[in-house]
N, C-alpha and C positions, 0 to 999 in steps of 0.2 A: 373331915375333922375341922373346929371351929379353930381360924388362921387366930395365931398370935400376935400379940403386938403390947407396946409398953404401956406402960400403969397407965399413961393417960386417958388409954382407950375407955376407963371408968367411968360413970357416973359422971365426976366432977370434972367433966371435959366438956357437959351439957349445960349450956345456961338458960334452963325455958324460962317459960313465960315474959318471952319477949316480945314476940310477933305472935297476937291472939289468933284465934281461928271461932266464929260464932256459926248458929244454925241459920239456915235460910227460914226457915221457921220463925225464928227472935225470942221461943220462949225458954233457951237453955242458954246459961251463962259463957262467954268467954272462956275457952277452955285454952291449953297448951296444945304442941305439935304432937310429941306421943298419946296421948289423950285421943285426940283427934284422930289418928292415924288407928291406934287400935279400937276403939269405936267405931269407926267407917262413918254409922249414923249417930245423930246427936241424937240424947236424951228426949229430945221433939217430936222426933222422927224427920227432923231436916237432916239439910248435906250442908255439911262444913266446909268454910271461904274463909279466907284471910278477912282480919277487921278491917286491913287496912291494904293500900295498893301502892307501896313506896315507887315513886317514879324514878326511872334511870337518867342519867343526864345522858346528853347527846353524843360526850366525847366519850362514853362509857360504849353505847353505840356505833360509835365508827372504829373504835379499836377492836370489837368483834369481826370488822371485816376482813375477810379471808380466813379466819381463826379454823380450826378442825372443831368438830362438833362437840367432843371432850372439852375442850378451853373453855366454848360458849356457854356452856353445860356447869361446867366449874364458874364461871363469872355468875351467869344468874343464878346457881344454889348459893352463892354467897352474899348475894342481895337478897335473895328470899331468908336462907334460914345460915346466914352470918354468925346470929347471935342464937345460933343453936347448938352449933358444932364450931371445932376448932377445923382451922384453913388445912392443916395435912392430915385431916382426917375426911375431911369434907373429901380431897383428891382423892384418897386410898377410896373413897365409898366410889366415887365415877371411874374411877381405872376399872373396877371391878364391872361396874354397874353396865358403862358405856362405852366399848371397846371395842365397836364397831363403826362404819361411816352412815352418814347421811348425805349423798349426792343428790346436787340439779342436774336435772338432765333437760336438753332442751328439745321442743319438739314442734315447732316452726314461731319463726319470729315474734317475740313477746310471751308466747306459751313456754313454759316449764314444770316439768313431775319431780314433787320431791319425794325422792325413792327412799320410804319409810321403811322397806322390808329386808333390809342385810342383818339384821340381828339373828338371836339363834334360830328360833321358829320361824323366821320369815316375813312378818308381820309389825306391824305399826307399835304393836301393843308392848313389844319386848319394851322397847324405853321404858313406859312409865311400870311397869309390873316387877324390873329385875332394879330399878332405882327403887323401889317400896320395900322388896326384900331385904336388900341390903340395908337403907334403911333402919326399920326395923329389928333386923339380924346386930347393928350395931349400937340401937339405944335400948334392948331387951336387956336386960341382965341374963346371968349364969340360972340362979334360982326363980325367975321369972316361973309365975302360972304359963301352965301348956295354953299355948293361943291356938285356937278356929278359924283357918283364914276359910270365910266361906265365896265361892265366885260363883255367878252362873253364868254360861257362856250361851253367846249364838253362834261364836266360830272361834276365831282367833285366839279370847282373852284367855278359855283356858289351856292351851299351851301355853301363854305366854306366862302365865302364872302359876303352873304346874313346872316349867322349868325354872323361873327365877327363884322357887320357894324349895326346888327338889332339894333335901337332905339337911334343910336348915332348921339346927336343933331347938326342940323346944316348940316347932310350928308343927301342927297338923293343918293340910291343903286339902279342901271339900269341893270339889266343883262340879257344878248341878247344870246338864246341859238335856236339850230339848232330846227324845227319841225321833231319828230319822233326819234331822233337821241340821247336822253337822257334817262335812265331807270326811271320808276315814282317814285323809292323810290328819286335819284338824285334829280328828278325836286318837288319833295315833299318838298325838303329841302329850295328852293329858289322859288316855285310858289304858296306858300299857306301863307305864313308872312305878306304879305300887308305891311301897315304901310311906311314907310319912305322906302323901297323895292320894286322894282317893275322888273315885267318878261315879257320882250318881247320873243315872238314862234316866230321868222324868217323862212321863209317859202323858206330853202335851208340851206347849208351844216355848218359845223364848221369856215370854212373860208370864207363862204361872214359874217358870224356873227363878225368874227375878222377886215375882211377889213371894216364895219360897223364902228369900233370902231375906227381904224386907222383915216377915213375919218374923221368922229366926229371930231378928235383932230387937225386934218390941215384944218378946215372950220376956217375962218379967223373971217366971220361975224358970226358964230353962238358963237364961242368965247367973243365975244364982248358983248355977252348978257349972258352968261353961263358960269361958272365955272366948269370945266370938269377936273378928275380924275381918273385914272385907279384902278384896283386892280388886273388886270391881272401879269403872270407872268412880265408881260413888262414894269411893275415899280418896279423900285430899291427896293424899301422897302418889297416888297414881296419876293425878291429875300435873300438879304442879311439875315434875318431869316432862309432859306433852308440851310443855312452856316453850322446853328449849330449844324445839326444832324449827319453831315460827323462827326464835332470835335469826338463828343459824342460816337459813333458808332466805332472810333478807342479806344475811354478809356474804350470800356467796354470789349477791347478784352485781356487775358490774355497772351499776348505777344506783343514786339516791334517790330516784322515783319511789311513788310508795307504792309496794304490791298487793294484787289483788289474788285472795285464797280462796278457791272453790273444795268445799271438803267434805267427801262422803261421809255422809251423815246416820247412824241407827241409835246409839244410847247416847251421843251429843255430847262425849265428854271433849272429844278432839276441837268440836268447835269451840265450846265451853274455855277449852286451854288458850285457845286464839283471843279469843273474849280478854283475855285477862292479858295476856303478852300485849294486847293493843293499852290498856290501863296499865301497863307497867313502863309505855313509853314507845312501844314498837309503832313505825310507821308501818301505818296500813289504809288502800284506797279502799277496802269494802271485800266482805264477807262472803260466800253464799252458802247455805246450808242445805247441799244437793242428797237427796235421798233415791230411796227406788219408788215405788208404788204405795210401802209405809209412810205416808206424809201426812204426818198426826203438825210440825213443827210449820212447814212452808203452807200447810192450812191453816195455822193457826197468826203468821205471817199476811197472809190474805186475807183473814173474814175477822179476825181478833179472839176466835172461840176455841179453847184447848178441848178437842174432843180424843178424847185417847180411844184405843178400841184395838182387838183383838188383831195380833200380827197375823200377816198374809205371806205363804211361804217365797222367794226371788231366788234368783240365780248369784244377788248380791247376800247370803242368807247371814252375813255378820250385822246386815242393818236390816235386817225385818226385825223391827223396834216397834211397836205400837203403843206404847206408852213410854216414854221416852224420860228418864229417872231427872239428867241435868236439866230439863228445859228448866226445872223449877230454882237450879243455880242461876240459869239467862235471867231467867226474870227477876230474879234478885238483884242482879249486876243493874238493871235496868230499872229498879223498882216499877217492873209492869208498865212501864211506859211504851206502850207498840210503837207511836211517832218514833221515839229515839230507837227502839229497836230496829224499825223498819230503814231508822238512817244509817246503819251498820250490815244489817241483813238481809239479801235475797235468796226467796225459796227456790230450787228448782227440781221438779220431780220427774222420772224418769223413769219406763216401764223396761223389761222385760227382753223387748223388742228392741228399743234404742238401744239396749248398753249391747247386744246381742252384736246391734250393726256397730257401734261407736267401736270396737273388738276388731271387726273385720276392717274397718276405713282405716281405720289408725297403725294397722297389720301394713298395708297394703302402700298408705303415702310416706309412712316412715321405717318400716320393718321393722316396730320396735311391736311388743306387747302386751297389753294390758290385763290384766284380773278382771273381773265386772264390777267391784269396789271402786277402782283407779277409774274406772271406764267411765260411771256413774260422774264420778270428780271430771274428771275430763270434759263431760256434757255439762258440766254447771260454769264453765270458763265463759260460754256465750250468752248465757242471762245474767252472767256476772257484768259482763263488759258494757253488756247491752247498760246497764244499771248503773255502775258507777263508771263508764268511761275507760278509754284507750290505759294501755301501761300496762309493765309486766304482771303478768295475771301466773299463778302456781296453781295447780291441782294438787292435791296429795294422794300419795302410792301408796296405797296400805297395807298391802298384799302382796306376796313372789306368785306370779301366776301361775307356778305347779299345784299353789294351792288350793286352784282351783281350776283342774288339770282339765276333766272331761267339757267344760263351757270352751273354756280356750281352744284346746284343740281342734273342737269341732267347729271354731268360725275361722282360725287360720288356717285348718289343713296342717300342722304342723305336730310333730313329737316329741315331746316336751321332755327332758330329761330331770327328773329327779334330783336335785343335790344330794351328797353325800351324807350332807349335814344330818338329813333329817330319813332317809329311806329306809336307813336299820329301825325307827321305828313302826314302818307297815309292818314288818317282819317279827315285829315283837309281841307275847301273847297280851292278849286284851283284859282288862283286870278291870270290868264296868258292873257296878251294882243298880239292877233294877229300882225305883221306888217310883208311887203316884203321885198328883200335884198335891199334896195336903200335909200341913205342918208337923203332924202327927209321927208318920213315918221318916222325914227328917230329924224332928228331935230324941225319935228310938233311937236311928244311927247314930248319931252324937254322943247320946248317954253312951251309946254301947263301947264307943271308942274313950271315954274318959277310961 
């Protein structure tokens, strides 16, 4: 049932068109936050960024420090979208939204993981998907047209986005994930819910699932009849949540050294969110943009040539990315300038094999262990360091590594127990619609659900 609250929660509790949002394209006007947010894609067929990068001052900054993630979380949505919402409504959206932690963990002097996966599913992605929902859920009106949040996943994002949107009225949740290419706890999480959710198996890779969704959104007549929405990294609202955990991750370091983030990388929205917390005032020594054997991004880093090209399946399979949607936000941020990119950015790529061993050494010197996501992160700290020099350096955690049980297992020797949170969904029946990569048979489903 949709919670109650006083007349304010209306309409005229909203004051847009304050903080613009434009295409990275340039040839669609300045729009609004809901605009922007139910769109996904602009009218261009860009991805929408703030016009603008209001900076934080510094004492704004250090009073983050020590804060719990919720504060941090509450502080920068009131910088960002202040003049969007009213301040106790703004909280009631993060109580709900963000109610869980975000821990450093440390793992030999100067190195630290920050453990993105205590939210519901496990995964990095709950922050920005169940902050969109909500959201959403409370600048939607009552009589509002039924929205299409369409996702397509390579692991994580559709649970994250199948539970933050489960039962929220007025949305139907579409998420289009590769066949074969997702582990069954992953697809447990977004193909057994039913309900106002619903899981196409595409019968081909990560990327005809994403051009699927692309297409969706520049079909002019299917438009015409359907309300379509994203929930992928490639709407704003997903993104600007990823904000807060850069903030959060420097207050909770006991020093004002700037740190360095090594961040597995496949759709680039995570990095993307880094990009912008550094432009919004975060100290930061330097980037890197670790991938697995998909390295359309840290080649492109290298030789200056964006060659995108068909993903290659990994053991890290939420970033087998081969065409990667944000790079085209980076290069906005950067206006294509590789110099200045390159002076924020290192590629570093990593097969198969390394994250396989980076699993087992890191098992073994710290007893702690990793996903092959974190692992990957993990291995990008030393071409970080190498790059920008000494100082606490972060990898980010992306993943609870049950969720990616059978890799794990078999490089620690270890048996991995299930959380509670999430194992009644193995057990639940599977509720997944076949379709092919072609737009055709998406926008029949659609029609059929209006």
């Amino acid at each position: 049932m949709r919670p109650s609250y006083s007349s304010d929660r209306c309409w005229s509790t909203v004051v847009r068109n304050k903080l613009k949002y434009v295409s990275t394209v340039g040839h669609s006007p300045p729009t609004d936050l809901l605009t922007a947010l139910t769109e996904g894609i602009a009218p261009d067929g860009g991805l929408y960024l703030p016009e603008v990068f209001p900076t934080l001052e510094s004492t704004v900054l250090n009073r983050m420090k020590g804060l719990p993630f919720a504060e941090v979380s509450r502080i920068i949505s009131q910088h960002l979208l202040g003049d969007e919402l009213q301040s106790k409504n703004l909280d009631e959206l993060i109580h709900k939204a963000l109610n869980f932690t975000i821990p450093l963990s440390e793992y030999q002097k100067d190195i630290f993981g920050l453990e993105l996966f205590h939210g519901p599913t496990l995964s990095f992605k709950d922050v920005g998907a169940r902050f969109l929902a909500q959201l959403l859920d409370f600048l939607r009106e009552e009589d509002d047209q039924p929205l299409f949040i369409l996702v397509a996943t390579s692991g994580d994002t559709g649970g994250a986005v199948a539970q933050g949107f489960f039962d929220k009225k007025g949305i139907q949740t579409v998420i289009l994930f590769p066949s074969g290419r997702v582990s069954p706890l992953q697809e447990s999480q977004f193909g057994t819910l039913g309900g106002n959710v619903h899981a196409l198996e595409v019968s081909g890779n990560f990327d005809d699932c994403q051009k699927l969704v692309k297409s969706a959104f520049l079909d002019h007549e299917l438009n015409k009849r359907v309300k379509l929405g994203s929930a992928n990294s490639i709407n704003i609202g997903r993104l600007l949540p990823q904000i807060f955990y850069y903030f959060h991750a420097y207050g909770q370091l006991l020093t004002q050294e700037e740190p360095l983030f090594s961040v597995p990388s496949g759709n680039f929205g995570n990095l993307t969110a880094g990009l912008i917390a550094k432009r919004l005032g975060l100290p930061v020594r330097g980037f890197v943009a670790a991938t697995n054997i998909n390295d359309t991004v840290p080649e492109y880093l290298k030789t200056g040539t964006v060659r995108p090209r068909a993903s290659i399946p990994t053991i890290s399979n939420a970033m087998d990315v081969g065409d990667p949607s944000n790079l085209s936000r980076i290069e906005y941020l950067y206006q294509s300038n590789l110099t200045k990119l390159r002076c924020d950015i290192v590629g570093s790529v990593h097969s198969d094999t390394e994250t396989r061993a980076c699993i087992r050494t890191v098992y073994r010197s710290t007893g702690k262990i990793l996903d092959p996501h974190s692992a990957v992160g993990y291995l990008g700290v030393e071409p970080g360091v190498s790059r920008f020099g000494h100082g606490p350096s972060m990898f980010l955690m992306t993943a609870h590594p049950i969720k990616f049980r059978e890799s794990v297992e078999q490089e620690t020797n270890c048996t991995l127990t299930i959380p509670e949170s999430v194992s009644s969904a193995l057990l639940s029946k599977r509720q997944v619609v076949p379709i092919g990569p072609n737009l055709s048979e998406l926008r029949e489903f659609l029609l059929n659900k209006t």
